[in-house]
N, C-alpha and C positions, 0 to 999 in steps of 0.2 A: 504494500500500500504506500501511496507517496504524500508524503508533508505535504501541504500548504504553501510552505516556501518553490518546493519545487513545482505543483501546481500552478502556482502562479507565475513564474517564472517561464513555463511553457506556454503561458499564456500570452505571457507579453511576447517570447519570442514568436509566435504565429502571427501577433496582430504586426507586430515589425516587418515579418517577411511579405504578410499581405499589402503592406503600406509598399513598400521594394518593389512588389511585382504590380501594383498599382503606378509605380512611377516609370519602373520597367517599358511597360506598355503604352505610356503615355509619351514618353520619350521615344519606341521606335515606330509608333504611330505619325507624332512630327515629323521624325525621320525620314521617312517613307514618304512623305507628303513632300519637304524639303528639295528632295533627292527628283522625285516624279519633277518637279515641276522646273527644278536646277536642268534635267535631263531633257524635259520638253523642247529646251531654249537650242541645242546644240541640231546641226543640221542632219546628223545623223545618230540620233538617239539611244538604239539599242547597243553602238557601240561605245557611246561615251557611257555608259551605265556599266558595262564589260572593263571597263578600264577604271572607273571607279571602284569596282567589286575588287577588281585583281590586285590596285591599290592596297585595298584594304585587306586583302588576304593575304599578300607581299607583308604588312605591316604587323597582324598578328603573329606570323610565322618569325619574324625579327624579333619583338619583342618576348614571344613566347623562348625563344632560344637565348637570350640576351637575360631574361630575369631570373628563367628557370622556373616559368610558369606550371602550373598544376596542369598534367594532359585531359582532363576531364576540363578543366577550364575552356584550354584553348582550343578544345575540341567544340564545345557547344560556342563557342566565338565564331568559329567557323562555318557552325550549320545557320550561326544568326544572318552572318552574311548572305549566306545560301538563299536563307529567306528573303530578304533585304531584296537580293537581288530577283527571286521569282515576284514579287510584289512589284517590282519598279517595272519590270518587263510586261509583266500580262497589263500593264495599261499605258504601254508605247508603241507608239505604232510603230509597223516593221517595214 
């Protein structure tokens, strides 16, 4: 059976992490929107979005091996992008 202390303590840390995953999303929400509309502008769209993405996959891959990042870390970095980028794509025109 568990104390009180720790009870509570689980409790806070859930409401913490829903708060994270609440900013989480609101952040790659703008992102996503930022990015769409950054990519709109260039004459060739799907590929300046390709080169953004790769960017950014170039830069985790750096920093992942330069900090001695957690592989479970930089692994979901990487699917984030994944996303980022299927998102930015299905509403550029090709």
């Amino acid at each position: 059976m568990t104390d009180t202390t720790t009870t509570d303590k689980i409790a806070r840390l859930e409401r913490d992490n829903a708060e994270l995953q609440g900013m989480v999303l609101a952040t790659g929400v703008i992102l996503t929107q930022l990015l769409q509309t950054i990519c709109r502008r260039d004459l060739n769209p799907q590929a300046y979005a390709g080169r953004v993405m790769n960017n950014a996959r170039e830069a985790i891959e750096g920093f992942a091996a330069q900090a001695g990042t957690d592989p479970v870390m930089k692994e979901r970095a990487l699917k984030a992008v994944q996303q980022y980028e299927d998102q930015i794509r299905s509403v550029l025109a090709v």
